[in-house]
C-alpha positions as CSV (number, residue, x, y, z in Angstrom):
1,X,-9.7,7.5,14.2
2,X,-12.1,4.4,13.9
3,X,-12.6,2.3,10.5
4,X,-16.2,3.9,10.0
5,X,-14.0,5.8,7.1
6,X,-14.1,2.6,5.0
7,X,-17.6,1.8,5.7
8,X,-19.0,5.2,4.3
9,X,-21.1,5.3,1.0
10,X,-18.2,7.5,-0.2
11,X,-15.7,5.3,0.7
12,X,-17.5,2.1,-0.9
13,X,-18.1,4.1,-4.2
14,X,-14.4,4.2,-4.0
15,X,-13.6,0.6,-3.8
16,X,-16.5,-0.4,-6.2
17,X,-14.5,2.0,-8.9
18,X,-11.1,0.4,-8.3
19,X,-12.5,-3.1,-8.5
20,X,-14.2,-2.2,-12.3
21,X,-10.4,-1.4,-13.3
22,X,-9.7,-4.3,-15.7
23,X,-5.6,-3.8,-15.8
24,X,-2.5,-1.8,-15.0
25,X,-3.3,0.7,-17.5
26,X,-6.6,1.5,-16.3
27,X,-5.7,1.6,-12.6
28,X,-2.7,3.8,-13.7
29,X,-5.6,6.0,-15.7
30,X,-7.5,6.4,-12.1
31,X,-4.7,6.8,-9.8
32,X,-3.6,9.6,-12.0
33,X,-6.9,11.6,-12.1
34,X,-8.3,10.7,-8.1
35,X,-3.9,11.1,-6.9
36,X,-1.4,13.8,-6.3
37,X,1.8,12.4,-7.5
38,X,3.0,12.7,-4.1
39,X,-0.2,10.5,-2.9
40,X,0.8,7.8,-5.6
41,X,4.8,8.0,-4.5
42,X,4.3,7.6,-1.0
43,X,1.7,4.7,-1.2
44,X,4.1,2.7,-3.8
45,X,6.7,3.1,-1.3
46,X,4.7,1.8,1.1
47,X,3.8,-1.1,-0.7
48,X,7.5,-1.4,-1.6
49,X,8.6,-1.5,2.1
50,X,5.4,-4.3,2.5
51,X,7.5,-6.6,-0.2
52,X,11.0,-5.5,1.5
53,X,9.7,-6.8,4.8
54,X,8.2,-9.4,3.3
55,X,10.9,-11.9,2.1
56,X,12.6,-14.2,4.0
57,X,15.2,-12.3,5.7
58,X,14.5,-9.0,5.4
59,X,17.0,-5.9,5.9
60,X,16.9,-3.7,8.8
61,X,14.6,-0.9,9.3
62,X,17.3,2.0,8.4
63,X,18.6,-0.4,4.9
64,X,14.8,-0.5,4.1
65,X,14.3,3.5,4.5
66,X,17.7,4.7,3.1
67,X,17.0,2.6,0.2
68,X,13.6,3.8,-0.3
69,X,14.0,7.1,0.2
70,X,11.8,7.5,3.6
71,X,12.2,7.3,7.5
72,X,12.5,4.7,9.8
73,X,8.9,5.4,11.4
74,X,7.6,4.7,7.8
75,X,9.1,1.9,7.5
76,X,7.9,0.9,11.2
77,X,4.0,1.5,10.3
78,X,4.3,-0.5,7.7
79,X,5.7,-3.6,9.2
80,X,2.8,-2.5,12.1
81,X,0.2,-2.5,9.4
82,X,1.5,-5.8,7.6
83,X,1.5,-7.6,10.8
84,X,-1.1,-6.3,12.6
85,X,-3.6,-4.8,10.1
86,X,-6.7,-5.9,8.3
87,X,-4.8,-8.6,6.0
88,X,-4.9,-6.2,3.1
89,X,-0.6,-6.1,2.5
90,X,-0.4,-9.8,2.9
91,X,-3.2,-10.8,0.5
92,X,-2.0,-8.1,-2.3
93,X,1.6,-9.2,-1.6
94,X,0.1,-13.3,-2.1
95,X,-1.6,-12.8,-5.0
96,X,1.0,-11.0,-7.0
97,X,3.3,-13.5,-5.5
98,X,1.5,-16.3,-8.2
């Protein structure tokens, strides 16, 4: 699979909505109608295993997963993604950090 997913008119439509959400009540509105609840559970526990691996000493693969409730390969994409992706964990992680 390429990244010609996020460069789609679709796609961009997308991001354009999210970025007109003005706070966590609104975002919470959109997520709820465009999400499954399962969609919205498994990307917060992604972004929860982003901030697990992202302090200074970080616990293991299988603490991170048995306390969030997912496998070890999740946990694994993750830290793949946050180290080797577009940027996009980091900067969230950053600038909820302030």
């Amino acid at each position: 699979m390429t990244n010609d997913i996020f460069n789609t008119k679709k796609a961009l439509a997308l991001f354009r909505a999210i970025l007109s959400l003005k706070n966590e009540k609104e975002c919470e509105s959109f997520f709820r109608d465009v999400c499954t609840i399962k969609e919205v559970e498994e990307m917060s526990s992604r972004f929860r295993i982003a901030q697990m691996l992202s302090v200074a000493k970080p616990k293991s693969y299988a603490e991170i997963a048995k306390e969030v409730k997912t496998s070890t390969a999740t946990v694994t994409r993750v830290s793949h993604w946050l180290h080797h992706g577009a940027g996009g964990y980091r900067l969230a992680l950053k600038r909820i950090s302030h």
